[in-house]
DRENDRENRO-113871 format. One record per residue: residue in one letter; x negated, y negated, z negated of N, C-alpha, C in turn. Coordinates in pm, whole numbers, m for minus. Each point is the difference from the previous one (the first is absolute). Example, Ala and Ser with C-alpha at 12.3 -4.5 7.8 and 13.67 -1.06 7.14 Angstrom:
residues 2
> A; m1319; 569; m780; 89; m119; 0; m90; m120; 0;
> S; 35; m105; 72; m82; m119; m6; 77; m109; m73;
***
This chain:
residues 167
> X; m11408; 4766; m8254; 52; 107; 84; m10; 135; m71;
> X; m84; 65; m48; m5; 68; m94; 52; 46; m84;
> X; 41; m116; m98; 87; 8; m127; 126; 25; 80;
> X; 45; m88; 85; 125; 68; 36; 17; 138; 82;
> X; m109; 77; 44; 19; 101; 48; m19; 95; m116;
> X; m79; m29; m129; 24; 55; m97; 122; 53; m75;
> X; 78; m149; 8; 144; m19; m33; 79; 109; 44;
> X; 8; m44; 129; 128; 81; 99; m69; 164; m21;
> X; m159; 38; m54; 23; 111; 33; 37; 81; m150;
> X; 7; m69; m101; 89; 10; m131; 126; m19; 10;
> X; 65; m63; 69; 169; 22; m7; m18; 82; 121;
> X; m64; 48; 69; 95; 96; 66; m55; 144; m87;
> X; m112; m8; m59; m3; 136; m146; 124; m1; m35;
> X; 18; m137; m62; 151; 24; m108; 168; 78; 63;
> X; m71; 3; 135; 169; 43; 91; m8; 159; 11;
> X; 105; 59; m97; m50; 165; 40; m24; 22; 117;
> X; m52; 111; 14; m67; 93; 98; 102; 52; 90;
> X; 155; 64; m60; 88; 36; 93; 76; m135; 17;
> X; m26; m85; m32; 88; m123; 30; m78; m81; 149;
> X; m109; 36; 9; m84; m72; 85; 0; 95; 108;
> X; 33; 130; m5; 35; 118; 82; 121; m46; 14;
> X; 45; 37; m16; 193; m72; 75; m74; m112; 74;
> X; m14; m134; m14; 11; m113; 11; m96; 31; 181;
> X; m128; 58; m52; m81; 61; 137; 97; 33; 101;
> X; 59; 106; m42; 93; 130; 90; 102; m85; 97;
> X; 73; m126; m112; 86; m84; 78; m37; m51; 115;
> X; m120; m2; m20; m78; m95; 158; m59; 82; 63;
> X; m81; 106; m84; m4; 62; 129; 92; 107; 106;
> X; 136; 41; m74; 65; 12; 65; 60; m34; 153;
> X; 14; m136; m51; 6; m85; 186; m120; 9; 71;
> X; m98; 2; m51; m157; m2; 50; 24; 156; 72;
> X; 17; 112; m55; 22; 99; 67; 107; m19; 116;
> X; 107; m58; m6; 160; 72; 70; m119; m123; 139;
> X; m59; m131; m18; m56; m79; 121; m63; 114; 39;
> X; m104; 34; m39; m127; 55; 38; 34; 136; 135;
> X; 128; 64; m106; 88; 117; 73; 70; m38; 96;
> X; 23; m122; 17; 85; m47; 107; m100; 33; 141;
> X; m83; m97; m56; m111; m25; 132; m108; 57; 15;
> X; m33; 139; m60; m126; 59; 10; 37; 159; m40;
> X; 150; 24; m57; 22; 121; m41; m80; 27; m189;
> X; 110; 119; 44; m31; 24; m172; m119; 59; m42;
> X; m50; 94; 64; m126; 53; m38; m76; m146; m25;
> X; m46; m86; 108; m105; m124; m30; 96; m88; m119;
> X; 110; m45; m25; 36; m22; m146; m24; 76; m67;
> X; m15; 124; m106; m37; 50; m69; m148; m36; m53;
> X; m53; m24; 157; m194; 18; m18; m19; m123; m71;
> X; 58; m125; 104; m11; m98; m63; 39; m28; m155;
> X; 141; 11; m54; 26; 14; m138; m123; 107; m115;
> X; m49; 68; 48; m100; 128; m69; m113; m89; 1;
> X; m47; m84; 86; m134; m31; m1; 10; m146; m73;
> X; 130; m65; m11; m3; m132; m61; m40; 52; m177;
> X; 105; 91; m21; 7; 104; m166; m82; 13; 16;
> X; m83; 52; 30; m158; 33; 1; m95; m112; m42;
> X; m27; m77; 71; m58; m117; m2; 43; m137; m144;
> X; 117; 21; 26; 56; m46; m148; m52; 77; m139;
> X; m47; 168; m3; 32; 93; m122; m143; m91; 14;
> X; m102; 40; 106; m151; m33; m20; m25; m109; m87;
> X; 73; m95; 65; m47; m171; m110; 28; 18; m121;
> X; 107; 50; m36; 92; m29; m90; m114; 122; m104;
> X; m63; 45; 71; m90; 88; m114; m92; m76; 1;
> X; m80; m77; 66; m98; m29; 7; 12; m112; m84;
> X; 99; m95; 22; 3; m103; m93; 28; 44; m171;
> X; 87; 94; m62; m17; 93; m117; m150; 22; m32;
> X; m60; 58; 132; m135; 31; m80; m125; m148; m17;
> X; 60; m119; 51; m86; m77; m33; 15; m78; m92;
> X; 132; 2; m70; 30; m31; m109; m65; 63; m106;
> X; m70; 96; 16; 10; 125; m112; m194; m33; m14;
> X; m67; m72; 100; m136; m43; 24; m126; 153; m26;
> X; 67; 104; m1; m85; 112; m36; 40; 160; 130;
> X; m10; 45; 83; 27; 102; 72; 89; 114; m128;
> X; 143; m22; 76; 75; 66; m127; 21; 165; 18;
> X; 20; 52; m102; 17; 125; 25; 103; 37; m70;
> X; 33; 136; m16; 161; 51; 10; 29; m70; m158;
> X; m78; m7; m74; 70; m81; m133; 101; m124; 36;
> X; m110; m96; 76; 40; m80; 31; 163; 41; 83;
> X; m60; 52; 97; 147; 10; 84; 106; 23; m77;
> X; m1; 108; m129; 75; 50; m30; 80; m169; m146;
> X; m82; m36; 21; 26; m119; m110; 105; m109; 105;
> X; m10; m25; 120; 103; m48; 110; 172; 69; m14;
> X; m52; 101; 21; 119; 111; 10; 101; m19; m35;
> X; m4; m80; m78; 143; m49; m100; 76; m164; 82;
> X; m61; m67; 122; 35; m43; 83; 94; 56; 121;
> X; m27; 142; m1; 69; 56; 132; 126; 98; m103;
> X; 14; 40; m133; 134; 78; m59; 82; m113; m76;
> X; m51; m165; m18; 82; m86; m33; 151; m4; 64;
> X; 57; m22; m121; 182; m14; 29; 33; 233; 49;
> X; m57; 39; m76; 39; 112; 74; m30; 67; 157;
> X; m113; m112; 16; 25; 60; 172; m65; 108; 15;
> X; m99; 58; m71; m47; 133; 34; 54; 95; m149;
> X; m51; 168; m8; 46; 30; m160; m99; 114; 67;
> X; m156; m26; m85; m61; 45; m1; m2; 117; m102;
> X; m54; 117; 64; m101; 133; m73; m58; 30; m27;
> X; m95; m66; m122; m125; 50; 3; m56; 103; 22;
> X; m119; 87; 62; m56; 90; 24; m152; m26; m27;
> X; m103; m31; m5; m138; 21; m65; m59; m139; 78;
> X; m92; m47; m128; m36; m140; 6; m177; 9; m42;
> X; m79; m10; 71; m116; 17; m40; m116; m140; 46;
> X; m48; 7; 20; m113; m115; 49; m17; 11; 166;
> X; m7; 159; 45; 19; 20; 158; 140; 44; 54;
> X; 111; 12; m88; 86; 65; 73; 123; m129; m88;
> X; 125; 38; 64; 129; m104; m35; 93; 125; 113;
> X; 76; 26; m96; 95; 115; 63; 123; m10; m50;
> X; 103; m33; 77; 163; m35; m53; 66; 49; 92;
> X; 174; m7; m42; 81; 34; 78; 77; m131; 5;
> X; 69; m39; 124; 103; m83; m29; 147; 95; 5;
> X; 64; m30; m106; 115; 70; 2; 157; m47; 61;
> X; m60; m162; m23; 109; m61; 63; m49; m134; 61;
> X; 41; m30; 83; m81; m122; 119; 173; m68; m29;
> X; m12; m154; m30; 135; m92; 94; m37; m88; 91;
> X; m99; 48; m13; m110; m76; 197; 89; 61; 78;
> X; 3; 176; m8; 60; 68; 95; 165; m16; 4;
> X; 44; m18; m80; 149; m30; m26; 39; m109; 61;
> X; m75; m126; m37; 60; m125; 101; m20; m1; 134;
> X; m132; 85; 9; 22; m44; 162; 80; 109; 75;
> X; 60; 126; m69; 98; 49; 19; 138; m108; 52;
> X; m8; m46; m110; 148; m110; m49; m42; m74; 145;
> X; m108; m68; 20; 18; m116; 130; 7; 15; 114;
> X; m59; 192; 39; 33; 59; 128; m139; m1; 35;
> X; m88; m42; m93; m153; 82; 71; m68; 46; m24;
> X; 85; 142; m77; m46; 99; m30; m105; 107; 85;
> X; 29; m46; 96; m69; 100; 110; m170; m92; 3;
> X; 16; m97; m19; m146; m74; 0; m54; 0; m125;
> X; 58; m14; m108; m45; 3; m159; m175; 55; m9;
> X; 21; 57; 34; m138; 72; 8; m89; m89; 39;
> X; 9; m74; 117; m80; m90; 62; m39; m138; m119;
> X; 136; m47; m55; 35; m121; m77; m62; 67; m149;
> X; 15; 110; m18; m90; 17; m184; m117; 93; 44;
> X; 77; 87; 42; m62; 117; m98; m167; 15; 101;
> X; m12; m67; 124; m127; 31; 70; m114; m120; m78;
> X; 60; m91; m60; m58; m111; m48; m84; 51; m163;
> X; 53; 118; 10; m69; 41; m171; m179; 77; 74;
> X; m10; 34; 38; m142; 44; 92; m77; m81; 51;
> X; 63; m118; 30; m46; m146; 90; m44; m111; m117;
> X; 84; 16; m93; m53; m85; m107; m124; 3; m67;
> X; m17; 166; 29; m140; 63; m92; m93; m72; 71;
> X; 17; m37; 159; m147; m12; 95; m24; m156; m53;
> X; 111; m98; m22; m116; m134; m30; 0; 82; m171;
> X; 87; 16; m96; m33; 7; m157; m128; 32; m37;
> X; m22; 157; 61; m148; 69; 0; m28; 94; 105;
> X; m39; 14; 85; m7; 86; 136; m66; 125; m125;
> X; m3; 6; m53; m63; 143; m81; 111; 70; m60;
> X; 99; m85; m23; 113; 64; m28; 84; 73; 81;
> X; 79; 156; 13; 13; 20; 115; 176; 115; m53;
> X; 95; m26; 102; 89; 58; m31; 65; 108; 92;
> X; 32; 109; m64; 85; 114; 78; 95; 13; m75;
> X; 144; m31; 96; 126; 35; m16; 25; 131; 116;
> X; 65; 81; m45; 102; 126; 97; 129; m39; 13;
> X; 22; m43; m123; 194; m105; 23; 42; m113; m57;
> X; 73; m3; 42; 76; m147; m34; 173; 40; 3;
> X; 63; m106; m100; 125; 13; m53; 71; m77; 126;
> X; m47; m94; 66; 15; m93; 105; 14; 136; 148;
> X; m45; 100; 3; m34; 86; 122; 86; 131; m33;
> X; 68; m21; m129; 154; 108; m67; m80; 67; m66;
> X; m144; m43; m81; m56; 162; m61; 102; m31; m186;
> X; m66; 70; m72; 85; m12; m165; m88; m98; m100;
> X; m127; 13; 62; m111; m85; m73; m67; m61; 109;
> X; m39; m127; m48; m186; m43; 125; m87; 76; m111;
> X; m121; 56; 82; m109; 59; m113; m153; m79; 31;
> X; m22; m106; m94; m94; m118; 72; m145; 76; m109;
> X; m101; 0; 81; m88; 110; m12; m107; m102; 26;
> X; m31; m118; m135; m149; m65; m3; m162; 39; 8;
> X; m76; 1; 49; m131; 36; m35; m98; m97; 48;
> X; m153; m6; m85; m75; m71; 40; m68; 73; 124;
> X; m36; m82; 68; m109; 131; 118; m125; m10; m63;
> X; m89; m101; m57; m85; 6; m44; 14; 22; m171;
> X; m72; 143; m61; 32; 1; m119; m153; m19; m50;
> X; 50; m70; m125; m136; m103; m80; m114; 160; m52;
***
């Protein structure tokens, strides 16, 4: 049982990151338009926000147990190249230290497709809340402030890493 949960959780590594975002969005799309049917949109939203949520958590948590050591922004920053594969992000560097990881995204096609599929107005919910949520299983010490997002019409996201505890 194991080995095959090992398995499946290596091919789904191998499936980009915005490819598995589409593929999400498709389902949960209907998952929203039900939810909105019969409970209204505000409680779809909550529900879709708290599934992303709960998904960013594992999905860090399992990263960091692969990694068998409490990772820190090196580490994170050594992932990173999982979430701009195929072009999907076009990162800026801005200052890289042991407590801090400071970038711009200049161009998101997270935000573009779900433009393209019509849920643009939720995008936020489907990526961009999941980058803060990921930190809590990866390393709860890791901690992020954004002011914008390219997804919310700003020109850049400005993703603003720090440790809370510095060594």
């Amino acid at each position: 049982m194991e080995t095959e949960m090992a398995e499946a959780k290596m091919e789904l590594n191998d499936i980009p990151i915005l490819l598995r975002r589409r593929i999400e969005a498709m389902i949960l799309k209907h998952v929203l338009d039900v939810i909105t049917e019969r409970s209204g949109r505000e409680e779809a939203e909550a529900v879709i926000g708290a599934a992303c949520s709960k998904s960013a958590i594992e999905q860090g948590k399992m990263l960091a147990d692969d990694l068998g050591h409490a990772p820190d922004l090196r580490d994170f920053a050594a992932i990173q190249p999982a979430w701009t594969r195929e072009d999907a992000l076009r990162i800026e560097p801005l200052e890289m230290t042991e407590h801090k990881m400071d970038f711009n995204v200049v161009k998101c096609r997270y935000a573009e497709m779900y433009k393209d599929m019509g849920l643009g107005d939720i995008g936020h919910l489907l990526s961009c809340n999941r980058d803060g949520d990921f930190c809590i299983g990866y390393n709860p010490e890791i901690e992020l402030t954004r002011t914008q997002t390219i997804m919310k019409g700003a020109s850049h996201c400005d993703f603003r890493y720090r440790m809370k505890k510095e060594a």
